[in-house]
C-alpha positions in Angstrom: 0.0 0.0 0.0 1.1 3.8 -0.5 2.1 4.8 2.5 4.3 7.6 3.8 2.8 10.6 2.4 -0.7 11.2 3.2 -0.6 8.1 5.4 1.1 6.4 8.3 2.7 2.8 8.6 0.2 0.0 7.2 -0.2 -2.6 9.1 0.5 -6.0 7.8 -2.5 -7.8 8.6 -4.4 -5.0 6.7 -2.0 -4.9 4.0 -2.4 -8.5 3.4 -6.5 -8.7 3.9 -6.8 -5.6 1.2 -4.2 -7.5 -1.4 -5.5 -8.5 -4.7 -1.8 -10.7 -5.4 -3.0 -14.1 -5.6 -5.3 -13.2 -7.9 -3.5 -10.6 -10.2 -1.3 -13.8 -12.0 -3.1 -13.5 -15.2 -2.8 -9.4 -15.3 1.0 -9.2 -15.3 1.2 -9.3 -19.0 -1.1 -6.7 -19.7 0.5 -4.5 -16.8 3.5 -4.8 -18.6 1.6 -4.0 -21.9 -0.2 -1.4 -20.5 3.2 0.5 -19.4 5.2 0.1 -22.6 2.7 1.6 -24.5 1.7 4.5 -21.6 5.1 5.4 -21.9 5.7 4.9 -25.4 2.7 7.7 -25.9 4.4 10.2 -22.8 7.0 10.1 -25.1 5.7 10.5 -28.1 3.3 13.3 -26.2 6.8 15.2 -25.0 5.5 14.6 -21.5 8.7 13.2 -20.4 11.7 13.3 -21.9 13.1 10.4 -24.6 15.8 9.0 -23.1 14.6 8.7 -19.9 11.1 6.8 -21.7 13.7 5.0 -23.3 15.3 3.7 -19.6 12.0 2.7 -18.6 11.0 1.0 -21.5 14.2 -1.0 -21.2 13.8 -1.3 -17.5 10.2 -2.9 -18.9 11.2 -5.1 -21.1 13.7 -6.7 -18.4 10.5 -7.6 -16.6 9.6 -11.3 -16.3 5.7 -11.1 -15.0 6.1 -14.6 -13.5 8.6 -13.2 -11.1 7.1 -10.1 -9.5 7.2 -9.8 -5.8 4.5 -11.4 -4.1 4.8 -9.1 -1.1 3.5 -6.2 -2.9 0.0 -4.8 -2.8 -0.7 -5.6 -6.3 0.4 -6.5 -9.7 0.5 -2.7 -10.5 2.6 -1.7 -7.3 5.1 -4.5 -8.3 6.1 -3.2 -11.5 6.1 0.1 -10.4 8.5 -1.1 -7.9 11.0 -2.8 -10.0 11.3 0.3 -12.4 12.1 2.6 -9.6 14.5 -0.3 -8.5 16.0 -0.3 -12.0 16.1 3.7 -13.0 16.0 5.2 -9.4 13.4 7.3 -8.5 14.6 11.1 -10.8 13.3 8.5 -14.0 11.2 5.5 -12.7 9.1 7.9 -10.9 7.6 9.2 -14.0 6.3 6.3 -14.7 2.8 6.5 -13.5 2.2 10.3 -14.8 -0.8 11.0 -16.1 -2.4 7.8 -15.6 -4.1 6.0 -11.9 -4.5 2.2 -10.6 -7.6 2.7 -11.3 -8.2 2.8 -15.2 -5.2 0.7 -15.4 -7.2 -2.3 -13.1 -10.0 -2.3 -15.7 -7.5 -1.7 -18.3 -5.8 -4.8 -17.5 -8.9 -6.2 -16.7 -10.3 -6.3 -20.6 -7.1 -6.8 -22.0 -7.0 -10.2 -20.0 -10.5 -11.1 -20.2 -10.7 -10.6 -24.5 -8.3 -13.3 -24.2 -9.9 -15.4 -21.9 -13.1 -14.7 -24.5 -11.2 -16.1 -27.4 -10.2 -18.9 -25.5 -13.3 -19.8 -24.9 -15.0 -18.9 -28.2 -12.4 -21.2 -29.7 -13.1 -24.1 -27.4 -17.2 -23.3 -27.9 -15.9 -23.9 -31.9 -14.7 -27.3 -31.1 -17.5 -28.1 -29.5 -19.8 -27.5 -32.0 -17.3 -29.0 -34.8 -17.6 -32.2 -33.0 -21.4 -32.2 -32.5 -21.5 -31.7 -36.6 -19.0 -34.5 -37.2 -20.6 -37.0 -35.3 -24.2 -35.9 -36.2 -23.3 -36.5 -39.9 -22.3 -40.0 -38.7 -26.1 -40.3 -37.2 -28.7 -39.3 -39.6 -29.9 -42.6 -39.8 -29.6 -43.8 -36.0 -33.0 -43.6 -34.5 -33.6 -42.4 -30.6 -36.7 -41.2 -28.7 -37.2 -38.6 -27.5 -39.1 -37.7 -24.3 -41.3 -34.6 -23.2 -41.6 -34.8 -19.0 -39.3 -38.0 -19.1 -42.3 -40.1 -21.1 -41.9 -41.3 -24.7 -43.0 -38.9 -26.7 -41.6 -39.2 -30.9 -39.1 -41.0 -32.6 -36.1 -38.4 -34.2 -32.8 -39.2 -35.4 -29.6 -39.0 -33.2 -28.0 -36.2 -35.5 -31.3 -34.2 -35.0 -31.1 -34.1 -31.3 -26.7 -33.1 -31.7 -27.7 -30.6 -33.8 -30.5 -29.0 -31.2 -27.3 -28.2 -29.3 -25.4 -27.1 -32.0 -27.6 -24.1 -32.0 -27.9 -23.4 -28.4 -24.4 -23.3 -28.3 -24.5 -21.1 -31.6 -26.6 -18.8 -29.9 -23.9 -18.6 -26.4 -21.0 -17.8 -29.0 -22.9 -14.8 -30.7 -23.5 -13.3 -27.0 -20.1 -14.4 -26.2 -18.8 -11.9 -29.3 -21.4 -9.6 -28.2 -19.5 -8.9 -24.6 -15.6 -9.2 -26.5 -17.2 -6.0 -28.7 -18.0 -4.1 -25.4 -14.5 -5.8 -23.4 -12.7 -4.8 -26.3 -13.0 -0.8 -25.4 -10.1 0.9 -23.5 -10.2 3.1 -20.0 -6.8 4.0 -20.3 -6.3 7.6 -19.5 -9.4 8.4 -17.7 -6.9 8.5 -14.4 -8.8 8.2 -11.3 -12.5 9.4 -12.9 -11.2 12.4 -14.5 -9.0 12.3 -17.1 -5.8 14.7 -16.3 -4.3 18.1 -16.7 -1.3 16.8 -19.2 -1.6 16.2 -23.0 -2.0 12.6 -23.4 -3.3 10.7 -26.5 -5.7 7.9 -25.2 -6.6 7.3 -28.9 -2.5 6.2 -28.9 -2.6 3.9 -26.4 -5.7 2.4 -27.3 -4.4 1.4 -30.6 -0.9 0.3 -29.3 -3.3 -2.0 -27.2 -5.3 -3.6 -29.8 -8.8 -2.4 -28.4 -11.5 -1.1 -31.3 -12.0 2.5 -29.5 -11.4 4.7 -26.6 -13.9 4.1 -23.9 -14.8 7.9 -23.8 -16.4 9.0 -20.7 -13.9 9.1 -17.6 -16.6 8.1 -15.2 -17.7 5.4 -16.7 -14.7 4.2 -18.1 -13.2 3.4 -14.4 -16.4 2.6 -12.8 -18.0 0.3 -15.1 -18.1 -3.1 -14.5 -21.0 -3.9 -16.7 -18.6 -6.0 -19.3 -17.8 -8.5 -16.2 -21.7 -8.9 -15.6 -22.3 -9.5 -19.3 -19.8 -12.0 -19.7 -20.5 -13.5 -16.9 -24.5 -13.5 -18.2 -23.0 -14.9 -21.3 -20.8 -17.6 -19.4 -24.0 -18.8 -17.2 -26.1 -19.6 -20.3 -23.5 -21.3 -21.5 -23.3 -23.2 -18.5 -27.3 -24.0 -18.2 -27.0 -24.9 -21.9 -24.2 -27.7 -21.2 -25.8 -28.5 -18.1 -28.9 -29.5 -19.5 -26.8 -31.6 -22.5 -24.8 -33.2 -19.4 -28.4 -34.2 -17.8 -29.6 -35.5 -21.0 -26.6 -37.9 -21.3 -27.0 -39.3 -17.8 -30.1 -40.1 -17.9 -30.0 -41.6 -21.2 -27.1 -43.8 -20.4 -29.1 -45.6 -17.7 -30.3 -48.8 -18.2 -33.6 -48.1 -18.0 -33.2 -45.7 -20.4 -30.6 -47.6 -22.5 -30.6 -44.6 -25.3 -26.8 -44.1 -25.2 -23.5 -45.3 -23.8 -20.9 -43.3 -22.5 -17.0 -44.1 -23.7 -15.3 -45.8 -20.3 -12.6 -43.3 -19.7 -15.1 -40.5 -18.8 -16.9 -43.5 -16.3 -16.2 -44.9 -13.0 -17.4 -47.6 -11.4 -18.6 -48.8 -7.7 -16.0 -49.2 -4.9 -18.5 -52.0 -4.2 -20.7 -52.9 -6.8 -18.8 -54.1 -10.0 -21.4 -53.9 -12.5 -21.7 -50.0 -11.8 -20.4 -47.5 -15.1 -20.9 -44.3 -12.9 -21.6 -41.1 -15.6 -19.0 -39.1 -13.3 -17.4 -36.5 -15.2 -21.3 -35.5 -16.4 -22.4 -35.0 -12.9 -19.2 -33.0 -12.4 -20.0 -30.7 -15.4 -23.8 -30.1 -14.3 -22.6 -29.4 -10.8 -20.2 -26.6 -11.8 -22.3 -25.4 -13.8 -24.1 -24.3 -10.8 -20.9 -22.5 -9.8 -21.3 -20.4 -12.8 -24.7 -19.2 -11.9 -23.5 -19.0 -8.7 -20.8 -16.5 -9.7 -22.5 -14.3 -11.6 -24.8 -13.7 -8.6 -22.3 -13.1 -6.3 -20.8 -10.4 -8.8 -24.2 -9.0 -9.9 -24.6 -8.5 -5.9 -21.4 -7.4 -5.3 -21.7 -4.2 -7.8 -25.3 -3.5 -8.3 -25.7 -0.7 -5.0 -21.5 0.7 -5.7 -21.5 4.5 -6.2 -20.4 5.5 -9.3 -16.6 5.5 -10.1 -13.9 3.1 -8.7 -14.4 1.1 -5.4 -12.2 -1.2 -4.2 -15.1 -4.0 -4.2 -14.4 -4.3 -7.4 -11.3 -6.2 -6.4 -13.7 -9.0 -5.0 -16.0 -9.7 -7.8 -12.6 -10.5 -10.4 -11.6 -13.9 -8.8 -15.3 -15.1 -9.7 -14.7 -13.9 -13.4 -11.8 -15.7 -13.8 -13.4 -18.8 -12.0 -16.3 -19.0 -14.7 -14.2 -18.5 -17.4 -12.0 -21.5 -16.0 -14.9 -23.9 -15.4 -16.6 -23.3 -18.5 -13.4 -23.7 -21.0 -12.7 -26.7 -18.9 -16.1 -27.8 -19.2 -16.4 -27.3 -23.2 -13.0 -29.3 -23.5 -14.1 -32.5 -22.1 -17.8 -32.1 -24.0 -15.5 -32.1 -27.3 -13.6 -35.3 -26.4 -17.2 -37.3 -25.0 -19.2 -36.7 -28.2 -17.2 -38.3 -30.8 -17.1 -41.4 -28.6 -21.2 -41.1 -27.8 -22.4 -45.3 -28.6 -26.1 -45.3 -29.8 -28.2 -47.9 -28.5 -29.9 -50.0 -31.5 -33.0 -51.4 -31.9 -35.0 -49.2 -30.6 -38.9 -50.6 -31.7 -39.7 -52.4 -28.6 -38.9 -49.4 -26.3 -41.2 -47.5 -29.2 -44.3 -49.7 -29.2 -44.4 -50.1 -25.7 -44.3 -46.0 -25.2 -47.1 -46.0 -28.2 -45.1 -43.2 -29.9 -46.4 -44.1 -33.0 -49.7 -42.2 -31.8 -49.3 -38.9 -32.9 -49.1 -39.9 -36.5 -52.3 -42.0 -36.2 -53.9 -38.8 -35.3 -52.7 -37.2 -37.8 -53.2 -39.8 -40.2 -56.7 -39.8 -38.9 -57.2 -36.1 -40.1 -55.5 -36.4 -43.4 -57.0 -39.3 -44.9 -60.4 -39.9 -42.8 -61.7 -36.4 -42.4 -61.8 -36.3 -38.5 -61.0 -33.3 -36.6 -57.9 -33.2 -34.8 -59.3 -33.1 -31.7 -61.6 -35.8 -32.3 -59.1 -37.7 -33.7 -56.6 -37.1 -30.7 -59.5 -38.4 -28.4 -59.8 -41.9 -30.2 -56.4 -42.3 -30.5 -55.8 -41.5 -26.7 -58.9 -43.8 -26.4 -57.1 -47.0 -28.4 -54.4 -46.3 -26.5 -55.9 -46.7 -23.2 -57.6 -49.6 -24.6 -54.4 -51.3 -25.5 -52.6 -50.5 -21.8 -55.3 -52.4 -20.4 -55.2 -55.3 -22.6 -51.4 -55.9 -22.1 -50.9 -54.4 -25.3 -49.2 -52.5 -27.8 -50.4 -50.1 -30.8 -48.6 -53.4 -32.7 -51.6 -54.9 -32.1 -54.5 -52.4 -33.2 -56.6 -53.6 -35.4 -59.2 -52.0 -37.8 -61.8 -53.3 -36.1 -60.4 -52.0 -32.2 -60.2 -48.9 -33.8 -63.3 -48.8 -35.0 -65.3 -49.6 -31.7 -63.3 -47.2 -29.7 -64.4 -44.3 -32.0 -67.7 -45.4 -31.9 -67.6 -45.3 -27.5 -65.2 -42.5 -27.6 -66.4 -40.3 -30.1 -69.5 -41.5 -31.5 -68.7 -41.7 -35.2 -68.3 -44.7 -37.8 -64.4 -45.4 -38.7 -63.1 -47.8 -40.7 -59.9 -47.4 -41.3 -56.9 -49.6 -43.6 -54.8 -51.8 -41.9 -52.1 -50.3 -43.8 -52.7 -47.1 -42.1 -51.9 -49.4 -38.3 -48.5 -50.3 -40.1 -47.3 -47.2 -40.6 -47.6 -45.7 -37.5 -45.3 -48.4 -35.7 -42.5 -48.1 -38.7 -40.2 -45.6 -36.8 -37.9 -44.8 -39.6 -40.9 -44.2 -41.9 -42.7 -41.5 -39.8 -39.1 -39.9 -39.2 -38.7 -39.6 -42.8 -42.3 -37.7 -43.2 -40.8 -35.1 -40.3 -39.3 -33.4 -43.1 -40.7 -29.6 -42.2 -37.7 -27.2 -41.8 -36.3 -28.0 -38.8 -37.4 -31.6 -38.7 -35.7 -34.6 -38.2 -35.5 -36.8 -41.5 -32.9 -37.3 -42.7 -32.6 -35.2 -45.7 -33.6 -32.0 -43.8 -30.9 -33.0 -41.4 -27.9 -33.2 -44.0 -29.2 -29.8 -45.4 -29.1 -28.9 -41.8 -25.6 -30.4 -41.0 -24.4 -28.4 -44.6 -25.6 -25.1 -43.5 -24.6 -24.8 -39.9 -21.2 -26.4 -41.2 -20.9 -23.1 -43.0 -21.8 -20.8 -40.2 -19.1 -23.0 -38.2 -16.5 -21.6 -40.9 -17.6 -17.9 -40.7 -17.6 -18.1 -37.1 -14.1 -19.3 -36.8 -12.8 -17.0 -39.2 -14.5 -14.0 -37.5 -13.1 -15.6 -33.9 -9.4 -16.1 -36.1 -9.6 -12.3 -36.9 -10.1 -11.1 -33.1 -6.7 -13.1 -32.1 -4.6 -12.0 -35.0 -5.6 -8.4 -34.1 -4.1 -8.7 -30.7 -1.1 -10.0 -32.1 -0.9 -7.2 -34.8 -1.2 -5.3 -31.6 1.4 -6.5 -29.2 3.7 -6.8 -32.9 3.3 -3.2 -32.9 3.5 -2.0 -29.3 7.5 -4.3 -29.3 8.4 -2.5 -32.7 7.4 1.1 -31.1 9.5 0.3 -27.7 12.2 -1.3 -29.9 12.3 2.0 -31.8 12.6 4.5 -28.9 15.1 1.8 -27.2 17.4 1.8 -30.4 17.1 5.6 -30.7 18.4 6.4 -27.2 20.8 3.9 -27.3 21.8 5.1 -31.1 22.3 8.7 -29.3 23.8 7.7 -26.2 26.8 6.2 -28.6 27.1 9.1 -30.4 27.3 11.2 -27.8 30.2 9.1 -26.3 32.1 9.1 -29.5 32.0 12.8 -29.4 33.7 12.8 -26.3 
């Protein structure tokens, strides 16, 4: 902590309590970052003089971010400390003209975060690469599907991958909605109000590979709306994969028996030997609780602050980068399960006893025999009943049962084909007439599978062009150090040679 000016001795316990160290690891490259090009623009501003920039870039670039002290306050302090250390105090004490701790937190902050972002953006890609690769393997494997955990309609395998392919389409376009509002720079706003010498913000800004200048100096120090947002984003996510890790578990069960899960992401019983434990899936939905969690915490944390910088802020940064670790951690694993997903076969049993051939009697009803839907829906629910309570399935209607239950159920004559029966029970059949955009045969799948493919290539090209910017970036910011090192050091030979 500053101490010795306005303030007394600190004491250590206090010191230690208000320290944000342990959690300022990821920052000390963009601390480093943020200097070099600070001082890059004082110099280029005439603020300070060039050769003494020129020291304290060099004093910079000597900086290994791994090996800051641990002792001081934070990240910030400890660079500032190994300057002075390295330039004494007539040079390195220049260093933090025209600029405060606190646009340079949320400086750091974003400039940490966007990559964090593109880590996880790229790991989202994955994901969705391998739900497309092995749903093109399944547009012909049949599963049910179940509404309230009862039978409901037959769909392909592929058709189900591809449900989350664009729920997790939909958490990457808000995931590149909060890098466009990360991706804004504080730097220069000082402690709320900007400051009395001529800097360039639009310099540094640049130099830093963010799109524009977060303008107002209020807001651009106490903001911490793009945490919240991400975070937002990042809990979504984590519902969405949740509800994928759910699905899985239940359907590996035998009673279930839909899927089952590759060994090396099972376990089994310490004392039953037949168990295959869906572990790493209950792990996943449980810390995807954390994420929610998180962004609660954060979203309590901040929503009654007073305008401009608090030190609470501090506090809600650890549960950022804990969401951001979970979910990338989370995504990786998803990636490596899918491909090794086994589809149970033979599935028709399972389907006649859940009478999911039903709907498409009722539909079949309305389309070739003139009945109402809601008529229809009423004998069919009728024959159904009917069958239950004979033991049986809708593999055994007959013309005839059909017949009598409309005449109790609804009152009306019916005679339908027995052809009609048939159809309703041949799964792969009634998939193949679910060919409505969005639908599960198989040919509305592949055109499905085709077109999202695309989307997957935009989407990694727009996430490629994000990361090469930053490197153009930090390319640039080393080439305009290296120039004002190589200058002074140019003119400090020259002026030896003259003497």
């Amino acid at each position: 902590m500053l101490h010795g000016g306005r303030l007394g001795n600190v004491r250590e316990d206090v010191a230690n309590f208000c320290s944000s160290r342990k959690d300022d690891a990821r920052l000390a490259d963009a601390v480093l970052a943020i200097n070099k090009a600070h001082v890059a623009m004082l110099i280029e501003q005439k603020i300070i003089q060039k050769q003494n920039g020129a020291k304290i870039l060099i004093a910079l670039q000597k900086i290994d971010g791994k090996k800051l002290d641990p002792n001081a306050e934070d990240v910030h302090m400890a660079v500032e400390e190994e300057i002075l250390a390295s330039t004494g105090p007539d040079v390195g004490g220049n260093l933090h003209i025209a600029k405060s701790r606190n646009d340079q937190v949320t400086t750091a902050l974003r400039m940490a975060l966007r990559t964090e972002l593109i880590n996880i953006l790229q790991r989202a890609i994955d994901m969705q690469q391998s739900l497309l690769e092995t749903a093109a393997k399944g547009t012909q494997k049949i599963i049910l599907e179940y509404t309230h955990l009862q039978p409901a309609q037959p769909v392909t395998f592929a058709h189900y991958l591809l449900s989350h392919v664009d729920a997790l389409g939909r958490d990457i376009e808000r995931l590149q909605a909060a890098y466009r509002h990360v991706n804004l720079c504080p730097l220069g706003a000082g402690a709320l109000a900007t400051t009395s010498f001529p800097i360039n913000r639009k310099t540094t800004a640049e130099l830093l590979g963010f799109d524009a200048v977060l303008e107002n100096s209020i807001d651009a120090v106490g903001s911490r709306d793009y945490v919240l947002e991400t975070q937002s984003a990042l809990t979504l996510l984590a519902v969405n994969l949740s509800r994928l890790a759910e699905d899985l578990i239940i359907w590996s069960s035998p009673e279930f028996g839909t899927i089952e899960l590759p060994d090396e992401f099972t376990s089994t019983s310490s004392i039953m030997p037949q168990k295959k434990n869906p572990e790493v899936l209950e792990v996943i939905r449980a810390r995807a609780s954390y994420a929610l969690g998180d962004f609660v915490a954060s979203a309590a944390a901040i929503k009654s602050l007073p305008t401009t910088y608090n030190l609470d802020f501090q506090e809600v940064t650890p549960k950022l980068w804990a969401s951001t670790d979970n979910l990338s951690a989370t995504l990786r694993i998803f990636a490596k399960i899918i491909p090794n997903l086994k589809v149970t076969d033979n599935i028709e049993n399972k389907a006649a006893a859940g009478f999911v051939g039903a709907t498409e009697l009722a539909n079949i009803l309305v389309r070739k025999y003139n009945v109402a839907f809601r008529t229809s829906h009423k004998i069919v629910g009728a024959l159904v009943k009917a069958l239950i309570d004979s033991k049986q399935t809708l593999l055994d209607a007959t013309p005839e049962l059909l017949s009598k239950v409309a005449k109790v159920s609804a009152k009306i004559e019916l005679t339908v084909k027995k052809q009609d029966l048939v159809e309703c029970t041949n799964l792969r059949k009634l998939i193949e007439t679910y060919k409505v955009q969005g639908g599960p045969s198989p040919a509305e799948v592949e055109r499905a599978i085709t077109a999202k493919n695309k989307t997957l290539t935009q989407t990694k090209i727009s996430i490629a062009k994000l990361q090469e910017k930053l490197t153009d970036a930090e390319n640039s910011l080393n080439l305009t150090v290296e120039s004002y090192v190589s200058e002074s050091s140019e003119n400090g030979r020259l002026k030896t040679s003259k003497l």
